[in-house]
Every structure is written in C-alpha cells, then in structure tokens.
N, C-alpha and C positions, 0 to 999 in steps of 0.2 A: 654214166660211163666213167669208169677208173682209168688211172694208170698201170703199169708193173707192181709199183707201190702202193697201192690201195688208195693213193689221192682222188678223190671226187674230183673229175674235170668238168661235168654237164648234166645238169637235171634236166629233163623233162616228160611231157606225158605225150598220148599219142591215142586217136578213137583204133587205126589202123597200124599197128607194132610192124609190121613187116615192111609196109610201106616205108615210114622212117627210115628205121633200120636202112631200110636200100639205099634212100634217097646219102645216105652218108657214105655208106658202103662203096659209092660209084662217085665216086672223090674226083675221079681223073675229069670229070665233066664239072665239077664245079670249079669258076676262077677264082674262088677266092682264099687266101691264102692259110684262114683260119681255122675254114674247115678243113683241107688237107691235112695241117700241124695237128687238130683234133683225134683225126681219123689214124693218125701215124703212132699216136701215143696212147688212144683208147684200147686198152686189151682186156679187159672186163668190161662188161653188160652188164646188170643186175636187174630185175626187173620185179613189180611193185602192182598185183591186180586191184584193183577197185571196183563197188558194184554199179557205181556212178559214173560219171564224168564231172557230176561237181565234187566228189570226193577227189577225182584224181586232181585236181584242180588245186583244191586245199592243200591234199599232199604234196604237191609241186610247189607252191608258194612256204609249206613250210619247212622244205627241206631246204630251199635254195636260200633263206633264210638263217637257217641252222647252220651250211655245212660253207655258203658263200665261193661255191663254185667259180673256176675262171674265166669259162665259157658261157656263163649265165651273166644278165647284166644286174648290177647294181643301183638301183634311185640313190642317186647325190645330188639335193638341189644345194641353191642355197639361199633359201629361207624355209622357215617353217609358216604352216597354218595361222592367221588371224580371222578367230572368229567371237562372237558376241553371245556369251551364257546367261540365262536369263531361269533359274530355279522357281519354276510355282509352287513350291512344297513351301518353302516360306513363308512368313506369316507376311511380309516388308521384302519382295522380294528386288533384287536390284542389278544390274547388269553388269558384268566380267567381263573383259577382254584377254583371252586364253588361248592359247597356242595348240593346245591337244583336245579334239572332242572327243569325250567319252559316254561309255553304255552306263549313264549315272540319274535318267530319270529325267534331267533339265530339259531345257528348249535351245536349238544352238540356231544363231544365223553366222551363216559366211560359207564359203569364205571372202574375205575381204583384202584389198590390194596391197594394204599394206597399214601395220599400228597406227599409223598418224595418219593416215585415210579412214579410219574405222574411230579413230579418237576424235575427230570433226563433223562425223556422224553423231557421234554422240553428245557433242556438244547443244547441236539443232536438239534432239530428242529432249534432252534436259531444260533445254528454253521451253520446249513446250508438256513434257510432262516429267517434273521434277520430281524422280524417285531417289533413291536413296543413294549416295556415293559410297557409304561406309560400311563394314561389317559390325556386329553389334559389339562386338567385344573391342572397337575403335572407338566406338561411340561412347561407350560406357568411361570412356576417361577421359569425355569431355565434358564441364559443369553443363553447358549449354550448347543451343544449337551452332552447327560448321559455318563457315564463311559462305557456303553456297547456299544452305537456306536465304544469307543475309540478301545476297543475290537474286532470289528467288528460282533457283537451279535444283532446290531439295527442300522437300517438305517435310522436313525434321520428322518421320514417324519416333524414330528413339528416344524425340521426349516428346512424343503423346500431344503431337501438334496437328494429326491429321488421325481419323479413325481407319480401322482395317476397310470396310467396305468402299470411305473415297480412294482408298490409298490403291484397290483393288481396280477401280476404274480406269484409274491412269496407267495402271499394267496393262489393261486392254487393251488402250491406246497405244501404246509401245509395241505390241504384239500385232495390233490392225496397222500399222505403220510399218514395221521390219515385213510385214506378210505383204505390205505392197496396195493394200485394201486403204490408202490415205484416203480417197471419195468417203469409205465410212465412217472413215473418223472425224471429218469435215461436218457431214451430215448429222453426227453425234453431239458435236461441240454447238454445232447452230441452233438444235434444239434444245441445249441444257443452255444455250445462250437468252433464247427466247422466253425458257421460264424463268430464269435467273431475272428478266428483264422486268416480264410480267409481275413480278412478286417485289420490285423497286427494289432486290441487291446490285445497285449500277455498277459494286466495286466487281463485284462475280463477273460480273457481265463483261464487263472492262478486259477480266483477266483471260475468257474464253474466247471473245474477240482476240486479244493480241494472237491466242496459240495456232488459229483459225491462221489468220494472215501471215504467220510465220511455220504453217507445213502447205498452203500456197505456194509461198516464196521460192521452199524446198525443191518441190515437185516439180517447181518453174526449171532449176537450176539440173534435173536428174535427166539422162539419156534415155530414153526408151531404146529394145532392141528391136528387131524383124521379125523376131517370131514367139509368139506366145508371151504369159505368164507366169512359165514353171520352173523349175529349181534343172538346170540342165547344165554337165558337162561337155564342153566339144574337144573332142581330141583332133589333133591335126601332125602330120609328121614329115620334113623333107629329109630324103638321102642326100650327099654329097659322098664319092668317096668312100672311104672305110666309118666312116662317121653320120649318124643321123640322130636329128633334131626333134622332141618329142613336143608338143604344147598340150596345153589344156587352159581353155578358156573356161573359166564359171559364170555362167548366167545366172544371179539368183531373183527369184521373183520381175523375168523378162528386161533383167537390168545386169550389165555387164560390170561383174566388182572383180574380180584379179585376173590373174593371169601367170601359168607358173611354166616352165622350160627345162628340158633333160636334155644333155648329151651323153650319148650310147653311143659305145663303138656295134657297128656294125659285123655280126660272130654269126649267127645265121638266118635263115630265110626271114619276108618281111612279117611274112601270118605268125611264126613264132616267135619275134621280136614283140611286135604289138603283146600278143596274150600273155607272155611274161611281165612286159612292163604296166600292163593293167591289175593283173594278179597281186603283183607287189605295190601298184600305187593305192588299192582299195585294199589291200588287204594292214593298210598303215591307219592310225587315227587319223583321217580324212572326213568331211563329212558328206555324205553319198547322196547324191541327189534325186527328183524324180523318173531323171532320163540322161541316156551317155549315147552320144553319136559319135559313130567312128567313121572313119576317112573310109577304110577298107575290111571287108567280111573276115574276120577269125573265125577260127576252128573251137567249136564246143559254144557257139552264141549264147543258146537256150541254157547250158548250164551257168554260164557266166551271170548272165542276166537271172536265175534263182541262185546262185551265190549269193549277189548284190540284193537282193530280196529279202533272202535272210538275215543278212547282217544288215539291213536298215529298219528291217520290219515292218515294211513297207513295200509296196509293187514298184521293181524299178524298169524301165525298157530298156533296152540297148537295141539301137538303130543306125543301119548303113545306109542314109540315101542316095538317092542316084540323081535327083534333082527337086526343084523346089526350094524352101526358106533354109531348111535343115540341110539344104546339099551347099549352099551360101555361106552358112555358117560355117561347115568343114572345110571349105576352098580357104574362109577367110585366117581360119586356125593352121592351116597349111602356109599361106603367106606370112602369119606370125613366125611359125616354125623357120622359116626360109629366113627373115628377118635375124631370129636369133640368133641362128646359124653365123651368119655374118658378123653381128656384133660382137658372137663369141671368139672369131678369127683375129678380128681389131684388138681384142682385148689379151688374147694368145701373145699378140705381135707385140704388144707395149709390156706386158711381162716380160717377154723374151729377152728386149731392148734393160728392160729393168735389172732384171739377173745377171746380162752381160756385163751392164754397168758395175756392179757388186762384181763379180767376175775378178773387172780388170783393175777395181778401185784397192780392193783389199789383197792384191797379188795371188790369187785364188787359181790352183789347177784347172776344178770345172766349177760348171754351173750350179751354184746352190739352192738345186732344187725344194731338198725341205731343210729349213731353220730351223731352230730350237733354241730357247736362250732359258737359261736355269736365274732363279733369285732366290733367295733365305731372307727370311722374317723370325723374328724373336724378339720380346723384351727380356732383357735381364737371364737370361736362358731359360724362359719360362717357354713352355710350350712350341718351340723351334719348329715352324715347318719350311717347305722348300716347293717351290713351282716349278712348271714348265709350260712355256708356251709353243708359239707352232705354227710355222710357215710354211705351207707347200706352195709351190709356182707362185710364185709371190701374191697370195692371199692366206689371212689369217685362217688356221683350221683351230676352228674350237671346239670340235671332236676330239682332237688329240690332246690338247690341255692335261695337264697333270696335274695331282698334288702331293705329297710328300710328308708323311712323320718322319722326322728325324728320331731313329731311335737308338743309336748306339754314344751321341756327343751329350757331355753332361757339365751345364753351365756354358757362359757365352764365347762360344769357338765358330766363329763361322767360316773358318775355312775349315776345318773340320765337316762342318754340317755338309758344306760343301760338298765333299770330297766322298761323302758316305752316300751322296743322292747320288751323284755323277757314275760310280758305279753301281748301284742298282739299276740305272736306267741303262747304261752300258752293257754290263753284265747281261741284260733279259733283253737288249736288242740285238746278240749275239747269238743268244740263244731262237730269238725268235725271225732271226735275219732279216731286223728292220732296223737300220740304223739313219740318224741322220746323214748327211753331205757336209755340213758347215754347223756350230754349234757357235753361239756368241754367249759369251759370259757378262751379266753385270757386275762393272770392275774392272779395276786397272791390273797392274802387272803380279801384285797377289794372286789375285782369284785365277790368273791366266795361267799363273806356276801351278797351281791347284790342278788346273786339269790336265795341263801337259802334263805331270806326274800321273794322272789315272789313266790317260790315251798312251801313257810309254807301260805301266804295270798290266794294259789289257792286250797289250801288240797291236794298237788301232793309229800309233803316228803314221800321220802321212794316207791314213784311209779316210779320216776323218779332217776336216778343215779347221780352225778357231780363229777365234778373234775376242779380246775384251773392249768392253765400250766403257769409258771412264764418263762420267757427267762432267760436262760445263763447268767451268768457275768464276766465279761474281769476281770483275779486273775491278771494278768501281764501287761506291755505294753513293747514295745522296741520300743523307735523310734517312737511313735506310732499308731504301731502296735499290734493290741493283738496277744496274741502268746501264753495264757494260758485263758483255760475259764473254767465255772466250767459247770455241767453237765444241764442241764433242769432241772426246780425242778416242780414238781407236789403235788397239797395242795389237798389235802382230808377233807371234814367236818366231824370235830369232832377229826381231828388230829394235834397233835401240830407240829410234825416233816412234812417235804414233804418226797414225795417217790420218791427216784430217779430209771431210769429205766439205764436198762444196756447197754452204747453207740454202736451203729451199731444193736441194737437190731432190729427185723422185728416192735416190737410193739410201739416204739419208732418212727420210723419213719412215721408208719402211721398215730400217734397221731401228730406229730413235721406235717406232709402233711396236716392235716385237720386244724390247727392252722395256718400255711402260708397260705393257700386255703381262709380262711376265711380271713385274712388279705388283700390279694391281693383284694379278690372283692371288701370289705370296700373302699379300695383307689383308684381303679379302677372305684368305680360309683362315688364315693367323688371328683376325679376328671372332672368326665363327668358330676356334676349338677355344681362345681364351675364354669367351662367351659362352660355351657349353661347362669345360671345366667351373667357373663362378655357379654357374646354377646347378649343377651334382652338386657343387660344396655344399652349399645354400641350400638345399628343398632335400637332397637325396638322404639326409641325418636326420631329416622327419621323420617318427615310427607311421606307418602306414602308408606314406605318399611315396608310391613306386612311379619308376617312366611315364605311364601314361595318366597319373594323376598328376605328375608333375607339366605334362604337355596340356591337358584339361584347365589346371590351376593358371597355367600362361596364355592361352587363349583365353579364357574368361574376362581376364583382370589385363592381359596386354601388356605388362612385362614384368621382372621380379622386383623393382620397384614399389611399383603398384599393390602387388602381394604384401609385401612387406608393411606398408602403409596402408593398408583395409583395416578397418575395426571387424569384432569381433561378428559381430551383426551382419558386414559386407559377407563375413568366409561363410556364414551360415545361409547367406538366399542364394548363394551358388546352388546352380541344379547339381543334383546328383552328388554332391559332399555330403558323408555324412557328419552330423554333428559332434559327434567326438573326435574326426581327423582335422573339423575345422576349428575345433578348441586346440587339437595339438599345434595345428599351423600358426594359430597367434599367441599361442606362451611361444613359439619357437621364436617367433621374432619380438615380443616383449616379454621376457624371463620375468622380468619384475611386479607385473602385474597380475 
C-alpha cells in the first residue's frame, strides 16, 4: 500500500487478496486508530503473484526489510545473539563466543543468556576438557605454552604437547556435553578411567577421575525443563493497549538458556502481527531450532514451517497447542511477556523522570529526547577524525554512533575540524529530516561558539538545543595525585555562569556517559586509521605484497612487529608465500643484509 507520493506505507501478503483488501476497506468497523489513518492515506495497491506461499513469505520479509515501511513493525531488541562456535574442519579446533550465526560449516550452540553466562560455562568445560583458547596465529608468538596450560585449562596443541587423535577426544567430549549427552561422557571417562588404572598410569587416572566429578558437580547445579530434550523456541505474547509484548524463550537441549523481548506497537490484526515478527526474527542470523510453539495459529503454518526447514537444513516443526507440557510452556512465555511489559513501563517512567530532569536542569524548551555529543581526535594533525555518539530516551544507541574523516582542516585546528563534522551532520539531517533535540559538545565556551556559529549559518537556533560540558579540574594535588576536583561545569548559550548539576545525580551521569561514549569512539577509530595508515606505509611499498597479502602476512605473524622481526627462514614456512615475495619482505625490512 502507497501513498499520493509513492511512499510505501505497508507490506504484506495474503492466501485470500480480497478478503484483506475488505477487511481494510471496512475501516468504520475497526476501533483502532491506525488502521483508519492507514486506510485514509493508502491510495495505491500494487500487487506482487507468487507460486508459493513460502515464496510470498520471503518476499514479504524482504521487502519490509528493504523499504522499512511505517505500518510494518520493526525488531529492535536490545541485545544481540550469544552463542558458542565450535569449527570441526580444524585440525585443533577450539570454541568462539560470537554474536552472529552463520551458514559457515561450524557447529553453533545457544543461544545463551548472556556473554558472562555463556563465559562460566566455559569455564567448567575447560576444567574438564582443555582445548585450546588461542588461534594459531596468537600462538605462534608465544615461545611457550599460555598461562592456562600452566593451569591445566589447555592442552597446549600449538606446541605439539598433545597428538591430533587425543586432542580429537576431548572435542567429543565438548560436543557430548553442549548436546546435553553428559551420561555419555561420564561413561566414556570411567572406562578410559578404568584402563588408565588397569595399565598403573595413576596420574591419567587421577586426571579423569577429577573431570568425571566435576561435569557431576555441573549437572548437579543445571535446571531441567518439563518437556523433552530438543532445541525448542516458545513464543509468547501480551497486548496492553496500543502496545504488545513479544518473548521468546530458547530451550536448548531440554534446558532453559535465554530469554529475549520485543515491543511492537500494536498497527494491525494479531494473526499478522505474530507472522511479520516471526518472518523478520528468523529471517535474522538467529540460530533455528528443532521446534517453535506459538501461542496462537498463523496464517500460511505449513509454509512458515518449510521456510524454517530450508534455512536450517533440517526439519523444523511449528506447533500451536491447545494443552499439555507445550501448552505450559506457551502460558509460561506469555506470563514472561506480561512480565516485560511491565518492567518496560518502570523503565519508561524513570527515563521520563530522567529527561525532565535534564529538562529543567540545563534550562531546556523540551524534552531531550535524542542526544548527540560530537568529539575530535588527532595527534599533531595527523589523521583528524571526529565521533558521534547517541542518546535516544535516555539509552545509549549504538546503532546511531558515527565516525568522521575530517577532510577539508589541514594541520591541528580543532575547531575547525569541528565545525566541518557539525555541518555534514547537520547538513544530511536536514536533508534527511532527522535531526537531533539537544546536541552536547565536548568543551567549554570555544567548542560552544563553534556550533552556535553552524546552528545560526544553517537556520536551526532555537530548533535545536546545546550545551558544552567542560571536564573537572584537579583544586588539589598530594603527591601527585588529585585528591580534590571540582564539579563538571556545563556552558549554556547566552549564559555567563555554567550550570553545575548535582554530583551522583542520574542526570549527570548520563550526560558525563554520553561525553565518554563520544570520546572513546573518537580514539578508538583515531587509533585504527593511524594504525592502518603505519602499515600501507610499511608493507604497501612492497613490490608484490597487495591488501590481502598484506592481511595474510598479519594474521600469520600477528602484528607488523613481528613481520618485521621474522628471519628470512620465518617468511618462507608461511603457507602460500611465495619465495621470492618472502625474500622481498625481508630485504624490505633489512636493506643491509
């Protein structure tokens, strides 16, 4: 559905076109307000055959996708995926904690509740089958084995302390354990315990005993669910209002590891709400499980469920019960939902209270709903970049984060640099009619003249809010050491005084978080272009060594360092260098030799 102006309002599909179509068409009967404004401003149709219903399916998810319709909902959680990558293709294969699953061949479990719930898991694992923490090209630039061999948490493979076939066992082990199968891995260790015994190695014996009583210990401490052993999604979902609550419980291996929550405004009916936000949650690097229980019957089941098929490459179910252990689980996903719901109301509330504060502290028109504060990085004007960070309802969005070449200021002017970001970013939020509310500079009443000057050259005073934040200053030293500072001072245009806010204040610390935040990134990329320029200098005057031998030559050896300092002998047992690039790469770095 378009507007007058060709704008995309609402994607979707439909087994039955006319029915839909009605069901809009007859507006006067629906109370809800969105689809009336829908129906009042749709004046194009456009319509889209397929020979499927999982084709329509796809097309639906990748249009809504592509075009981010207004009447379609959008997935904004906030966190991503923790899940646990474990590569058999390896010769030493070792386990990753990654945020994205991908169609790469590996083995993935999770998801998991959270990095430091999934990093205590791994801990146990490593106590009892100590594979490798490092990748080889980390390894290779240590004389000796890691601190955690020393531990007994890694069985050093990378220097040839353990053969491929033991090192292969304890993969198993790892894999019979994450699969939930710890009975067989108990039963594995007591019989390599038993010959170990039989044959007088008591230190062996000793060691497979400990691993035995410490995935015991484990399994002591792990919850069992109510139903099954299988890798199972529950969705669960309460309306309030214009607003409903999404969950999704993951069950993996009959054990409950996370737990993730959407709010969706409420735009139309609930059968189409659910199959959009399914479409778009699986259609994300997610890892898909054996089975998905939904609260309530969608429209096109069968093709949903061979979508989800395909892309896991495996048989998945989707299942509505009406009662029983799986009808338990969806009541219980529904009370999480209903749960959220609320804590997200709490949470609304004390933002709300937070913004007003801000509000009324920094003499502020309205509410400043998204922040922005801008920072400049440079040594010596070498490589100038410029950040932005990014508040909305007072939570950091790290979506919106920026970075910045400075490319028209030449040597160190950093109000300059300034002044050149502030309008690009102005400039294309004008253009794209996304501007901030409130914009805080790091800096005192310089950097503040900086932007008043760009907010008065673009017509945006008074549409726009500011404020500069000055850092602290050490009243005292001992030693020193400061030991007395004075408070953050914040400059206001058009005031002679700053305004200082009240230490430990909520409003305080968000503003003092969005000033660091912005800082960090400035030096954070400012480091990674100085750090890229040093190595073009260094490798890219090479004759032969282009970008990806130069990334090849860095992951091998693990930094330009290293490169640098390899004998002639090192550049040559590099896979896949040939010998004449690896005689040019050490005349490069010893001319004299």
């Amino acid at each position: 559905m378009k507007d007058a102006a060709g704008e995309i309002l609402y994607v979707g599909k439909a087994k039955n076109l006319r029915a839909r179509l009605r069901s809009y068409v007859q507006a006067e009967r629906d109370t809800r307000p969105q689809i009336k404004f829908l129906m009042e401003h749709a004046t194009i149709i456009e319509t889209i055959v397929t020979d499927t219903e999982k084709e329509a399916l796809i097309l639906e998810n990748t249009l809504i996708k592509k075009h981010r319709p207004r009447y379609n909902i959008h997935l904004r959680d906030d966190k991503t995926f923790v899940s646990l990558r474990i590569d058999l293709r390896d010769e030493f294969p070792m386990m990753e904690v990654v945020r994205q699953v991908r169609q790469d061949g590996a083995r993935y479990f999770g998801p998991f509740s959270s990095a430091s719930a999934l990093r205590q898991t791994l801990k146990e694992i490593y106590r009892i089958f100590p594979l490798r923490h490092y990748p080889p090209a980390k390894c290779r630039q240590r004389g000796r084995p890691c601190l955690f061999h020393q531990i007994g948490q890694c069985s050093a493979p990378c220097h040839g302390f353990i053969s491929v076939d033991a090192y292969k066992e304890l993969v198993d082990g790892v894999l019979a354990f994450l699969e939930g199968r710890q009975g067989d891995v108990v039963d594995t260790l007591q019989q390599r315990m038993a010959v170990a015994s039989s044959e007088h190695r008591y230190e062996d014996a000793a060691v497979l005993r400990d691993q035995i009583r410490a995935i015991e210990k484990t399994v002591e401490r792990q919850k069992s669910v109510r139903y099954g052993v299988i890798d199972q999604d529950v969705v669960g979902i309460f309306r309030q209002g214009g607003e409903v609550e999404v969950v999704v419980l993951f069950y993996r291996q009959g054990k409950l590891t996370a737990r993730r929550n959407y709010n969706l405004n409420w735009k139309l009916d609930e059968n189409e709400l659910l199959t959009e936000f399914l479409t778009q949650f699986y259609g994300r690097d997610v890892p898909i499980p054996d089975e998905v229980v939904l609260p309530i019957k969608v429209e096109g089941i069968t093709s949903f469920s061979e979508w989800l098929t395909e892309r896991r490459g495996r048989k998945v179910r989707v299942v509505v019960p009406q009662r029983g252990e799986r009808r338990s689980l969806v009541e219980l996903a529904n009370r999480n939902a209903e749960e959220a719901w609320q804590e997200r109301g709490s949470r609304d509330e004390a933002r709300g209270r937070l913004l007003s504060e801000i509000k009324q502290r920094l003499h502020l028109q309205r509410l400043p709903q998204r922040m922005e504060c801008f920072d400049v990085s440079t040594i010596q004007g070498q490589a100038t970049v410029a950040s932005m960070a990014v508040v909305i309802d007072g939570e950091p969005a790290a979506a919106e984060y920026r970075h910045y070449r400075v490319k028209t200021v030449v040597g160190t002017d950093d109000y300059a640099a300034l002044q050149e970001v502030l309008q690009r970013r102005l400039r294309r939020g004008l253009d794209e009619g996304k501007l901030p509310d409130f914009i805080l500079i790091d800096g005192g009443k310089g950097q503040l003249g900086v932007l008043t000057m760009v907010l008065d050259e673009l017509n945006l005073t008074g549409v726009i809010e500011i404020a500069g934040i000055a850092k602290a200053r050490v009243k005292a030293n001992v030693r020193g050491r400061a030991v007395e500072r004075s408070e953050e001072r914040f400059f206001l245009p058009g005031r002679k005084n700053p305004v200082i806010l009240r230490r430990g204040s909520a409003a305080l610390f968000l503003l003092e978080r969005l000033r660091d935040e912005a800082h960090r990134f400035a030096i954070t990329h400012h480091r990674k272009v100085r750090g890229k320029a040093q190595l073009q200098s260094s490798l890219s005057d090479i004759p032969g060594v282009g970008p990806k031998r130069q990334k090849a030559l860095l992951k091998y050896f693990g930094s330009l360092k290293k490169i640098k300092a390899a004998s002639l002998d090192d550049l040559q047992a590099m896979p896949d260098l040939p010998e004449n690039i690896a005689g040019q790469v050490y005349r490069h770095f010893h001319p004299t030799n």
